[in-house]
C-alpha positions in Angstrom: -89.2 -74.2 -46.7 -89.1 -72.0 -43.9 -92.3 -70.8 -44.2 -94.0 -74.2 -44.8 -92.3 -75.5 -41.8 -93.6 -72.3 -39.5 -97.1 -73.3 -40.8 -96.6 -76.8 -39.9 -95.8 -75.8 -36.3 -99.1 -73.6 -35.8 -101.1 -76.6 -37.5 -99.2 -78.9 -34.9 -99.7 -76.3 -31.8 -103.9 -75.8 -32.8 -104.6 -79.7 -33.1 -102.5 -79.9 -29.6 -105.0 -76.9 -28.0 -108.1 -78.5 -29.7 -107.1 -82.0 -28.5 -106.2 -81.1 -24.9 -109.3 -79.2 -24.5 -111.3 -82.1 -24.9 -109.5 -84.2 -22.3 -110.9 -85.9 -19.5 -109.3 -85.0 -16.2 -106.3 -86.4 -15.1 -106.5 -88.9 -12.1 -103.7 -90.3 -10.6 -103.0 -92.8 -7.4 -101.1 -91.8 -4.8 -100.1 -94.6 -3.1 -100.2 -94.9 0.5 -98.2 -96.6 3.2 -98.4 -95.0 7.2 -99.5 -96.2 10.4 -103.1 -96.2 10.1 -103.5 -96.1 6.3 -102.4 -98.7 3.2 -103.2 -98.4 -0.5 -104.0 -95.8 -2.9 -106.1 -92.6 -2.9 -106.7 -90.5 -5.6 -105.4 -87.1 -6.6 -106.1 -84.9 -9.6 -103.5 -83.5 -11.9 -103.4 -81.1 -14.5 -105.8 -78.2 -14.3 -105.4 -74.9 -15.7 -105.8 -73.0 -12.3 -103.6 -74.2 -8.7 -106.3 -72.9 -6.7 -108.7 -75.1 -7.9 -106.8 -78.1 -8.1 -105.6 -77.5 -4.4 -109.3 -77.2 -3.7 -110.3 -80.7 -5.3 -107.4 -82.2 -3.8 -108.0 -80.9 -0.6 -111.5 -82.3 -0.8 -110.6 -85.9 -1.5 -107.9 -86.0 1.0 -110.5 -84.8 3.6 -113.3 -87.2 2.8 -110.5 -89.9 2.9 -110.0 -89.3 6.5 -113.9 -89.4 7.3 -114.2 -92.4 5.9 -111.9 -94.5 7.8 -113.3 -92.8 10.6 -116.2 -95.0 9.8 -114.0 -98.3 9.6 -112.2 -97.2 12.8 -109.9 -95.4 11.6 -107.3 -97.1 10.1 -107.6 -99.8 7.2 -107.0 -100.1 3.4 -108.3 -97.5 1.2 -109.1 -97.5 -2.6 -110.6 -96.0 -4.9 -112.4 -96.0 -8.5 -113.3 -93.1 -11.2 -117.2 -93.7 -12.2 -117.3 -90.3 -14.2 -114.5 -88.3 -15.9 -115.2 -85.4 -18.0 -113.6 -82.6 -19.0 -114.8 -80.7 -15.8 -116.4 -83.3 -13.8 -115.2 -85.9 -11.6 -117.3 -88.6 -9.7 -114.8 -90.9 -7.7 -115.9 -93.9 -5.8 -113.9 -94.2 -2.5 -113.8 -97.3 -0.6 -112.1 -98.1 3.0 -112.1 -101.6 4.7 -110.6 -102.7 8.0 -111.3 -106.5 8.9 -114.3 -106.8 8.3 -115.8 -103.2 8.0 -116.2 -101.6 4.8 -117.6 -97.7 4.2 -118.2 -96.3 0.6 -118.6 -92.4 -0.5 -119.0 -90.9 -3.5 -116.8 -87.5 -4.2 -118.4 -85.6 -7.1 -115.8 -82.9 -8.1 -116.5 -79.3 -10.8 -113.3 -78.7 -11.7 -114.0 -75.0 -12.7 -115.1 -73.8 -9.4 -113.2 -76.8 -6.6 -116.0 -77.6 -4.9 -118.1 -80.9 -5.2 -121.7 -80.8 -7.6 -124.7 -81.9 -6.5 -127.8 -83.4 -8.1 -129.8 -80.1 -8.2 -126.9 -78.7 -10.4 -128.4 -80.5 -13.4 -131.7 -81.3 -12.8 -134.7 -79.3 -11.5 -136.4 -79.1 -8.1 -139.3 -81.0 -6.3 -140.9 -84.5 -5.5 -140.1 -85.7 -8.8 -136.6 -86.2 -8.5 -137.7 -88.6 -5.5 -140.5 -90.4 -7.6 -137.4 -90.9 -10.0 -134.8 -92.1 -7.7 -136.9 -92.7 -4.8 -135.3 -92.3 -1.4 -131.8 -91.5 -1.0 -128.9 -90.4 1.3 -126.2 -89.9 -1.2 -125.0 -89.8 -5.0 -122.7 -91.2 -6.9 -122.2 -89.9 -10.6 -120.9 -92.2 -12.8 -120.6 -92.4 -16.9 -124.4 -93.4 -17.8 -126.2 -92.7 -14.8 -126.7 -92.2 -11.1 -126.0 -94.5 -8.3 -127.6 -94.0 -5.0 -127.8 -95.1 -1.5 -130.0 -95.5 1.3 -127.4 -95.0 4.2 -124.5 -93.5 5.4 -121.4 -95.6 4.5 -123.4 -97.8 2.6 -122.6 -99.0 -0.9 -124.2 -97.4 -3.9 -126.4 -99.8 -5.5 -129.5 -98.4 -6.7 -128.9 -97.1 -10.5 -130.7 -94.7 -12.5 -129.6 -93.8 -16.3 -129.3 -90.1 -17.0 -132.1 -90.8 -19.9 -134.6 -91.6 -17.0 -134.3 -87.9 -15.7 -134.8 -86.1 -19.4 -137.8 -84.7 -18.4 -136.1 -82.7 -15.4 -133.0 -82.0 -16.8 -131.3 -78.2 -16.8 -130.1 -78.4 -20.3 -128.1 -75.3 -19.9 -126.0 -77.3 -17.8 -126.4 -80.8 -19.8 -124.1 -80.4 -22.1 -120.7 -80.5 -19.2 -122.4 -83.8 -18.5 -124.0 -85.7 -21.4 -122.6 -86.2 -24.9 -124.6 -83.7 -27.2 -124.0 -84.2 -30.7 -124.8 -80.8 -32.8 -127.1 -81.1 -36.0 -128.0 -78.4 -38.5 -130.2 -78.1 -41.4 -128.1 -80.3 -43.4 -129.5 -83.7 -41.3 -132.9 -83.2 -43.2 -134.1 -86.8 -44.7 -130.7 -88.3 -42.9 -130.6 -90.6 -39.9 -128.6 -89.8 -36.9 -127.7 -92.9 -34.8 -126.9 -91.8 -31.0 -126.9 -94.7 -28.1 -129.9 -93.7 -25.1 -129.0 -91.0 -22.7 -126.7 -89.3 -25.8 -128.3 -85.7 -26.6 -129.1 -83.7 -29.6 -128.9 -80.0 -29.9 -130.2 -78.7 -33.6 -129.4 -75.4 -34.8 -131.5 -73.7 -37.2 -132.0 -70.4 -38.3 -135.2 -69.0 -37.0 -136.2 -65.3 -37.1 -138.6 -65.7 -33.8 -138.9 -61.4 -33.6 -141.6 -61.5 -36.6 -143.5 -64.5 -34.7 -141.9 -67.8 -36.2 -140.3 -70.4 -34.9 -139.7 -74.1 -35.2 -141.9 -76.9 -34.0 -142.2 -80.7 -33.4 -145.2 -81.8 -35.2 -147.0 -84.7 -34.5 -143.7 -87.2 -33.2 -146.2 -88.9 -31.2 -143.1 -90.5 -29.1 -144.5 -89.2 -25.3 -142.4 -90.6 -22.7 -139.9 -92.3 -25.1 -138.9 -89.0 -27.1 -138.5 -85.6 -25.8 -137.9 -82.0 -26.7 -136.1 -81.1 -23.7 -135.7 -77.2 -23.7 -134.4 -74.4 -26.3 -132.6 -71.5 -26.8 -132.8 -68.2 -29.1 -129.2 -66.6 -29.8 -129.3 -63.3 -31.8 -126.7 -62.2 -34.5 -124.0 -59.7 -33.1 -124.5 -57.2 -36.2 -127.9 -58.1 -37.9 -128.6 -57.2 -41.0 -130.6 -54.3 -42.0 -132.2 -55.5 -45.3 -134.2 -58.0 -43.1 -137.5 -57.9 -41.2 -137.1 -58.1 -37.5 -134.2 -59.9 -35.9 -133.0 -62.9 -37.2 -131.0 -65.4 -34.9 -130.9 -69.4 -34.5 -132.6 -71.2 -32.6 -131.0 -74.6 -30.6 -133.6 -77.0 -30.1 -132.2 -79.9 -27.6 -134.0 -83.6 -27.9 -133.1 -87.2 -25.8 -134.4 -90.1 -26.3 -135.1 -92.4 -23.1 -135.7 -96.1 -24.8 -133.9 -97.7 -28.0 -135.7 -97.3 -30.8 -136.3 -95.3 -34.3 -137.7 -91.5 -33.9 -139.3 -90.0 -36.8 -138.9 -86.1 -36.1 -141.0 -84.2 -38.7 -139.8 -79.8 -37.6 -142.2 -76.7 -39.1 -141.6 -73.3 -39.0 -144.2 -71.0 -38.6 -146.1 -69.0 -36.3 -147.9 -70.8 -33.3 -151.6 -69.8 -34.6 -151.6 -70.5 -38.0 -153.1 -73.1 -38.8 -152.0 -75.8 -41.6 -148.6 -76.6 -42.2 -145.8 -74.2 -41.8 -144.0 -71.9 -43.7 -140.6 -74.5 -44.4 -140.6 -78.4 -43.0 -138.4 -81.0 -43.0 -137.8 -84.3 -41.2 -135.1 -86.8 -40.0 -135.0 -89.8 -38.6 -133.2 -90.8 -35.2 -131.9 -94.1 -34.3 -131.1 -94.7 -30.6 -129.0 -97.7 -29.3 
């Protein structure tokens, strides 16, 4: 009995670590009553590190003050979460006084304090602009980006996160987006994911003797995209085998609704004919 009930306890303390790790971040209100200020800002709670929750904190106090700077500095303040994830924040404030009203948007990393940008997650250069078009600021929020023109303005130009694809830093997608892992075992299966979702297959790939996996012929340009990939090599490989074997993670989005045949070879880049294995699934986007 004893010892069942000491296993019990390490079952009930791993589901607790597993389960708190995937979190979102805590947000509380702090509600607000002085001279020049009325209603509720918010305040985060519950990180691992003081420092960095200080830091956060710090920030939001700080760009509640500069905003009702821009009302006149007093009025009602307010505020709402558009993005929570386990180490991002994007938080909406809002001040009015009469009637004045000022938005910003506070976009918060909770593993180094400080506030994340665009560039974090996608790449550099005019296309971000022919995407978005003009803007002064962003707001990050759970299926896209809202921008705006102007300073204090409200954000009211949306852009989903499937729109960027073709820009995105998919080394850094995965703090933002839902990515769903798939393996060899989702050959002839379908995989239903909702647009702007991810999908990061892992197969075993042995690249140092010239393979490797390809798309063939999805003929989905501009609706259905490989977006980057990745070669991670065994710790101890084996010495019975040729070269180095490792697996390769192969990360696709799809940008419209719709159903994506993806037909994957493996073989070397000039051969010619089909590949050394194959296999396809299908994927269904919402």
């Amino acid at each position: 009995m004893r010892i069942l009930g000491i296993l019990l306890c390490c079952l009930i303390l791993g589901l607790s670590t597993v389960a708190f790790a995937e979190q979102p971040t805590t947000v509380f209100s702090k509600v607000v009553a002085t001279k020049n200020m009325q209603g509720e800002i918010p305040e985060i709670d519950g990180l691992r590190y003081t420092n960095l929750q200080k830091s956060v904190n710090g920030i939001l106090n700080s760009k509640v003050k500069d905003l009702l700077a821009q009302v006149g500095g007093s009025g009602t303040v307010s505020y709402e979460v558009k993005l929570n994830r386990p180490s991002l924040v994007g938080i909406l404030l809002k001040a009015t006084n009469g009637g004045r009203t000022a938005y910003q948007a506070v976009n918060l990393d909770m593993t180094t304090g400080n506030e994340f940008s665009i560039r974090d997650f996608v790449g550099e250069g005019n296309a971000v602009y022919e995407i978005l078009g003009a803007y002064e600021g962003v707001l990050f929020a759970d299926n896209g980006i809202y921008t705006r023109t102007s300073s204090g303005a409200a954000y009211s130009n949306f852009v989903s996160y499937s729109k960027l694809f073709p820009l995105l830093r998919t080394g850094e997608a995965g703090r933002l987006l839902t990515v769903y892992g798939l393996t060899r075992a989702v050959e002839d299966k379908v995989v239903t994911v909702k647009a702007g979702e991810l999908l990061a297959l892992q197969l075993e790939s042995n690249r140092t003797t010239g393979y490797s996996w390809f798309v063939e012929g999805n003929g989905y340009a501009g609706q259905f995209y490989e977006l980057g990939r990745s070669y991670v090599l065994p710790g101890n490989a084996a010495n019975n085998r040729t070269g180095m074997p490792g697996l390769e993670i192969i990360v696709f989005g799809a940008q419209e609704p719709g159903e994506y045949k993806v037909n994957m070879e493996y073989k070397r880049a000039w051969e010619k004919g089909s590949g050394f294995d194959k296999f396809s699934f299908t994927v269904k986007v919402l």
